[in-house]
N, C-alpha and C positions, 0 to 999 in steps of 0.2 A: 510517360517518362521512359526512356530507352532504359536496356539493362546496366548500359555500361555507366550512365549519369547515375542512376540510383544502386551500382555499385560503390562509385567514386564519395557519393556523400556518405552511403553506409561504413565505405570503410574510414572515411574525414570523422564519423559518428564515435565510434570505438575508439579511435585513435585519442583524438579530443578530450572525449568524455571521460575517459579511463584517465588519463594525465591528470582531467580534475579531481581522480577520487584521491588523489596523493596517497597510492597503495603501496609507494616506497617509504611514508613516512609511519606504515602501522609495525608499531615495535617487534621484534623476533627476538624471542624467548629461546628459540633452540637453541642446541648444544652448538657449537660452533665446530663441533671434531667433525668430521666427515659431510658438513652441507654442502651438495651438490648444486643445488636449486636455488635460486635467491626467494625472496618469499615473495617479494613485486609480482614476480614471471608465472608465480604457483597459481596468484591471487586474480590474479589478470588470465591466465589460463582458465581458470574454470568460469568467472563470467565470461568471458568471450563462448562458453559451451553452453553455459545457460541461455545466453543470448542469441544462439544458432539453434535451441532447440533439443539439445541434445537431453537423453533421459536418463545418464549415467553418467559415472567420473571414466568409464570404459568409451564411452561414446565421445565424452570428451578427448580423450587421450586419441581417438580416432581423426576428430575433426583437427586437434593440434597436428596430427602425422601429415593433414591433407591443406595444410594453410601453402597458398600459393606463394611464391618466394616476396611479391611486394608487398602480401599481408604480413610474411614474418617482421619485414621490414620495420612496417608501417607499427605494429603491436610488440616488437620485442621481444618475439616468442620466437626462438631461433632453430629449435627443432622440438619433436614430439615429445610430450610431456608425461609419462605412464602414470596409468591411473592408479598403482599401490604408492609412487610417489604423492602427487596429490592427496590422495584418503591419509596416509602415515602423519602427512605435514598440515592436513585442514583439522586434523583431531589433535594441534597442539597447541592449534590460536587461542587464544581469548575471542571468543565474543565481544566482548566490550570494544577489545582495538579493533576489530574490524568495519564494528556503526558508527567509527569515527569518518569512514571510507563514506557513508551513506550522508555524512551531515558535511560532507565537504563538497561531493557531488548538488546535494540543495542549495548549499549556500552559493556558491558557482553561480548556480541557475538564477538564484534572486541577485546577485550582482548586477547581472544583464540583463534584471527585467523580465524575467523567462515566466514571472510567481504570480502576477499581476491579480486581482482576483475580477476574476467574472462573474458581471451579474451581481455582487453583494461591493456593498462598503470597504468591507475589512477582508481579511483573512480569517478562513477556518480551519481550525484541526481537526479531525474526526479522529476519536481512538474507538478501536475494537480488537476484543480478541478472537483469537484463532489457536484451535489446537491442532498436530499432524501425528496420530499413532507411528511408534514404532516397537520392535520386536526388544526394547531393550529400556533400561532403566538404572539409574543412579540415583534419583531421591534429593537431584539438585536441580539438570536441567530437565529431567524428564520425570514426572509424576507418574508413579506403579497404578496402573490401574485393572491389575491381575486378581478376580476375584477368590479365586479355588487355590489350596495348593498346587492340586496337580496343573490346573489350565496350564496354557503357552503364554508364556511372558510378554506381557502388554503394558509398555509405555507412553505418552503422552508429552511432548515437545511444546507447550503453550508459549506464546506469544503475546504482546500488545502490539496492535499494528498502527500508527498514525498517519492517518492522508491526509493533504493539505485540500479538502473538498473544497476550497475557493478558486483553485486553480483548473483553468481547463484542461491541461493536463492528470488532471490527479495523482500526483505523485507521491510516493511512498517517503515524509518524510526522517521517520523515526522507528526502530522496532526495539521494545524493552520483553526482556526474558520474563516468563512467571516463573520463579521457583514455586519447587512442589511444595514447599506446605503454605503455599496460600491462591489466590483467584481472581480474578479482574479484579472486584472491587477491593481488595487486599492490595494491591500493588498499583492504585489509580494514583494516590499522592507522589509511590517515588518514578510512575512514569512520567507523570506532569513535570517534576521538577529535570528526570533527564531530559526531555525533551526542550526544555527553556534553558537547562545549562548549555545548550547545542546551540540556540538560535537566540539566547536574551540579547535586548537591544538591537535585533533584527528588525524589530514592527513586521515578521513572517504571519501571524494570527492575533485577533484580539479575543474571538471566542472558540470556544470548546465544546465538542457536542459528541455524549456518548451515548448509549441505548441506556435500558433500566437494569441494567445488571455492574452502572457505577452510580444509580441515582444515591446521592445518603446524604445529611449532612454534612458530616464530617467532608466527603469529598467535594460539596457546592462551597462551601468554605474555604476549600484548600484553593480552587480558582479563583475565588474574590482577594482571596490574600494574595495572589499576584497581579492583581490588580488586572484581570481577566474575566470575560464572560461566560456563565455555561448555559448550554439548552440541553436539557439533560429528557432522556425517555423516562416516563412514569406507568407506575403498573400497581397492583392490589399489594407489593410488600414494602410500599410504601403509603399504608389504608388510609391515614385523615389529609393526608394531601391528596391521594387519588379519590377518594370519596368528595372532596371540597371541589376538585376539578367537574368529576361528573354532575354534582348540583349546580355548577357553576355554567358548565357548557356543555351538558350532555341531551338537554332536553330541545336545544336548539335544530330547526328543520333545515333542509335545504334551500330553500327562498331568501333565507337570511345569512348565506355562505358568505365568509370575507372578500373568499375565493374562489376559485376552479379551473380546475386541468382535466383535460382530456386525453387521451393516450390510447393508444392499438396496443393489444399483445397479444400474437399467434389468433389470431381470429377475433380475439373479445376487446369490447371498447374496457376502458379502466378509466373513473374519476371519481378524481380526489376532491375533497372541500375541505377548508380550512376556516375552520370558528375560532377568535380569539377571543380575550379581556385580558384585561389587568387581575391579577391578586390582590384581592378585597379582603382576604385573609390568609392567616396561615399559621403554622403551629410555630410555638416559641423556637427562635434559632435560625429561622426561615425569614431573619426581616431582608434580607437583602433579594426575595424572591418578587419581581415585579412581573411577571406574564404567566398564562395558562393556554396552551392552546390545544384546538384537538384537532385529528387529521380522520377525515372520514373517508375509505376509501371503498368505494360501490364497482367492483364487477359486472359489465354484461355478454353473453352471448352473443353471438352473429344475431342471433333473432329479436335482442333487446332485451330478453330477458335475464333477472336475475339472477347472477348465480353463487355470488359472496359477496358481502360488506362486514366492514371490520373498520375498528374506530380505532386511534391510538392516540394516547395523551401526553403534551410536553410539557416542561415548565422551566423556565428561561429566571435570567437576570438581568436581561435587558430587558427594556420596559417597551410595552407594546408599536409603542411609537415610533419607534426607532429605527423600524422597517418597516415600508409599506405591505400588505397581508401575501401580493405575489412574490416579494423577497422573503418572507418568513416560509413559504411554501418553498421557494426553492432550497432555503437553509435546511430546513428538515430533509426533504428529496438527496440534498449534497449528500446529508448523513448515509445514508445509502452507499456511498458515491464508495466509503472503506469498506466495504462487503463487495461491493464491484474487482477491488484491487484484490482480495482473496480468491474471487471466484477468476479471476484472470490467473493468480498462483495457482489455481487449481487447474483449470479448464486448458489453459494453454502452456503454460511452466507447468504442469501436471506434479506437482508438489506435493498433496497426499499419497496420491500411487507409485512416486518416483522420489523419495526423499534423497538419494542418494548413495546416504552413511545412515546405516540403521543399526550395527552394534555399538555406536558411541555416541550417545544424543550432542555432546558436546562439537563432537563433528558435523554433528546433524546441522545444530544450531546455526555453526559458523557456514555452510553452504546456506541455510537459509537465510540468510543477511546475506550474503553474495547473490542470490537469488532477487533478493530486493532491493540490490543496489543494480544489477541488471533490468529490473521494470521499472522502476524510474527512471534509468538511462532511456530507455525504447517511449515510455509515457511521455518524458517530456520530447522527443523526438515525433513521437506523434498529434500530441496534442499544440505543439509550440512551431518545431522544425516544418511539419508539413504546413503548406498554406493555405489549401483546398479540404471544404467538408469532405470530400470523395475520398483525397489521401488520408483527411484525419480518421477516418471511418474503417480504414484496411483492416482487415482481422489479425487477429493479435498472431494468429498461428501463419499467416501466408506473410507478414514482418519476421514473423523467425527462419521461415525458410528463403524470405529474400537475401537475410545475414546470412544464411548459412552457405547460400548459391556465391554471394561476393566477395566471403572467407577463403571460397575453394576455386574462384575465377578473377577475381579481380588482378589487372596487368600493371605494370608501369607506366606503360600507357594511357590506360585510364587515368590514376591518377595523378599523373601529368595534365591530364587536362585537355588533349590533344584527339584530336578529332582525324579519324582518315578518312583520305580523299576517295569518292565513291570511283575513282579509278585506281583505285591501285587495289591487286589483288588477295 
C-alpha cells in the first residue's frame, strides 16, 4: 500500500471513528467563565496523541502544533492545543462521562457488523484487572500503597478491563474504576451490571469469563441472574470445588485429551490439552454449575525436551456439550485474549511507564479511558478494516507511527482521492 492510500484511510480512520465516539455529547462540568477550549476539541486532541504514539500530554501538544492544514481540517483541531491546557481540563472530567465515549464507539462497530464473533457461537466478555502505580493518591481513584511513613508516596489506579474475546478484533469494550477500599472480586457485580447497562439488548455477549480472582458464588450467581454464562478460573481458594475438579479430571493422561494445540514460542514448542466432564457434583449453591475442565499445558525445548507443565482448572455454566472441546479450547485461549489488550497498553501505549497525569489519579483515570477508547479505534481497524493476515498482523508500534507520519503529511490531495499523473512534476 502506498503512503499516500494508507494516509488517506488513516486519516478517513480518525475522522470517522472519533465522530462515532459522540465526544461532543460528554457533558462539561466546567466553569463556563473564561472556557477557551471546547471539551470535544480537548477530548479529541489527546486521543488523536495517543493514537500517534505520543508519551505525554507535552508530546501531544507537539503533534497538535504539527497537524498538517487538511488534518486540522479533517479532525477539528484548529490549532496547537498546550499541554497545561489539556492536564487542567482532563483532571475535571468525570470518568464516568467519558466511557460513555468507549460504549458509543462499540456499539457503532456492532451496528455494521464489525463484532461478529469468530470461531465461537456467541459473544464473549473477558474482564480483567489491571493496576498502573502513580506517585499520588486520593483514597478514591487511587489506592495508597505507601508502606513507611517516611517512604515516597505510592499510588495505584486499578482498573476492570472488558474485551470482547469473541471478536477478531479484540476490542476494549468496557473499563469500570476499582475504588480503593475494595478488589476485583469486590467490584465483579457492579462491573457486570455497568457493563450490560452499556450494551443490554445488544445480544453483544452471552458468556462471561474471568480468571480466579472473581471465581465465588456470589459472583457465578450474579451472571446467571442475567441470564448469562460464566467460565470462570478455579484455584485452591476455592478447596471443595478445586479438590472435586482435580478427582474429577486430574488423574486423566494425554492419550485421553479432548484436545490439542500446538504452538511455537521463541524456540520452544508449547501444547496444550484440554480434559473436560460435566459436574457430577458440587457444593450447595453451585446447582447451576454444569462443566469442569482442565487445561494442561506442557513446554518443550528446541531439543524436545521438558521444560514446564502447568495445569489450570475451569468451571463453566454451560454444559459440556455446548461446545465442541476445540471451541472450549479456544474460549479459555480468548480469555487470554484481555491480558493481550493490557500488554498492548503496556508495551506499545506504554501506559505503566507513561501514565501521563500522575499528581491527580482522577486525571490519570480520565487519560486512561481516552487511552482505551484509542485501542479500540486502531483494534478494530486492524483486526476488521485491514483485509490481509500481513496487514492484520503490523505491529501495534509501526500503526502508531503510520498515524503519526499521516497526521504530520497527509495533503488535500490525498484525501481527495486524486492520484497524480507520473508526468507531471
Amino acid at each position: 500500500m502506498t503512503d499516500a492510500r494508507m494516509n488517506r484511510r488513516l486519516a478517513n480512520l480518525l475522522s470517522v471513528r472519533l465522530g462515532e465516539a459522540r465526544l461532543g455529547e460528554v457533558r462539561d462540568d466546567r466553569d463556563p467563565r473564561g472556557k477557551r477550549w471546547g471539551l470535544e476539541v480537548l477530548l479529541r486532541a489527546t486521543i488523536v496523541g495517543i493514537a500517534s504514539g505520543a508519551k505525554s500530554l507535552a508530546e501531544t501538544e507537539e503533534v497538535t502544533a504539527s497537524l498538517s492544514r487538511a488534518m486540522r481540517r479533517k479532525l477539528g483541531i484548529a490549532r496547537r492545543v498546550p499541554d497545561t491546557t489539556l492536564r487542567d481540563n482532563l483532571c475535571r472530567v468525570l470518568p464516568d462521562l467519558v466511557v460513555s465515549s468507549l460504549h458509543a464507539v462499540v456499539r457503532a462497530a456492532h451496528r455494521r457488523k464489525a463484532l461478529e464473533p469468530d470461531g465461537l457461537p456467541f459473544g464473549v466478555a473477558s474482564f480483567d484487572g489491571k493496576g498502573t502505580a502513580i506517585p499520588s493518591s486520593d483514597d478514591w481513584y487511587a489506592q495508597r500503597q505507601t508502606q513507611t511513613d517516611d517512604g515516597p508516596l505510592r499510588g495505584v489506579v486499578r482498573t476492570v478491563t472488558v474485551t470482547l474475546t469473541s471478536s477478531q478484533a479484540r476490542p476494549c469494550i468496557d473499563v469500570v474504576a476499582i475504588p480503593a477500599h475494595t478488589n476485583e472480586t469486590g467490584i465483579f457485580q457492579a462491573a457486570l451490571a455497568h457493563t450490560l447497562q452499556a450494551y443490554g439488548g445488544k445480544d453483544l455477549f452471552r458468556v462471561i469469563t474471568y480468571d480466579a480472582g472473581a471465581c465465588s458464588l456470589a459472583n457465578a450467581a450474579a451472571v446467571r441472574a442475567h441470564h448469562l454464562h460464566y467460565v470462570f478460573g478455579l484455584t485452591a481458594a476455592q478447596p471443595t470445588l478445586f479438590e472435586e475438579a482435580r478427582s474429577w479430571l486430574g488423574s486423566r493422561s494425554a492419550d485421553v485429551a479432548d484436545a490439542i494445540t500446538r504452538d511455537h514460542d521463541h524456540g520452544n514448542t508449547v501444547i496444550r490439552r484440554i480434559y473436560m466432564g460435566p459436574a457430577t457434583a458440587a457444593p450447595e449453591g453451585w446447582e447451576h454449575l454444569r462443566s469442569v475442565l482442565r487445561v494442561e499445558t506442557e513446554t518443550l525445548d528446541s531439543s524436545g525436551t521438558r521444560v514446564r507443565i502447568e495445569n489450570r482448572y475451569v468451571i463453566s455454566s454451560l454444559a459440556a456439550d455446548r461446545l465442541t472441546p476445540e471451541q472450549w479450547m479456544l474460549l479459555i485461549r480468548r480469555h487470554w485474549g484481555v491480558e493481550t489488550t493490557h500488554q498492548a497498553l503496556d508495551v506499545a501505549f506504554e501506559e505503566d511507564d507513561h501514565p501521563w497525569i500522575e499528581q491527580n489519579p482522577r486525571g490519570m483515570l480520565v487519560v486512561a479511558i481516552l487511552r482505551r477508547i484509542a485501542y479500540t479505534l486502531l483494534a478494530l481497524f486492524r483486526g476488521v478494516t485491514q483485509r490481509s493476515d500481513e496487514r492484520r498482523a503490523m505491529p501495534w508500534k509501526r500503526l502508531l507511527r503510520a498515524i503519526h507520519r499521516a497526521l504530520l503529511l497527509t495533503t488535500d490531495v490525498q484525501l481527495a482521492g486524486l492520484r497524480l499523473r507520473a508526468s507531471l512534476p
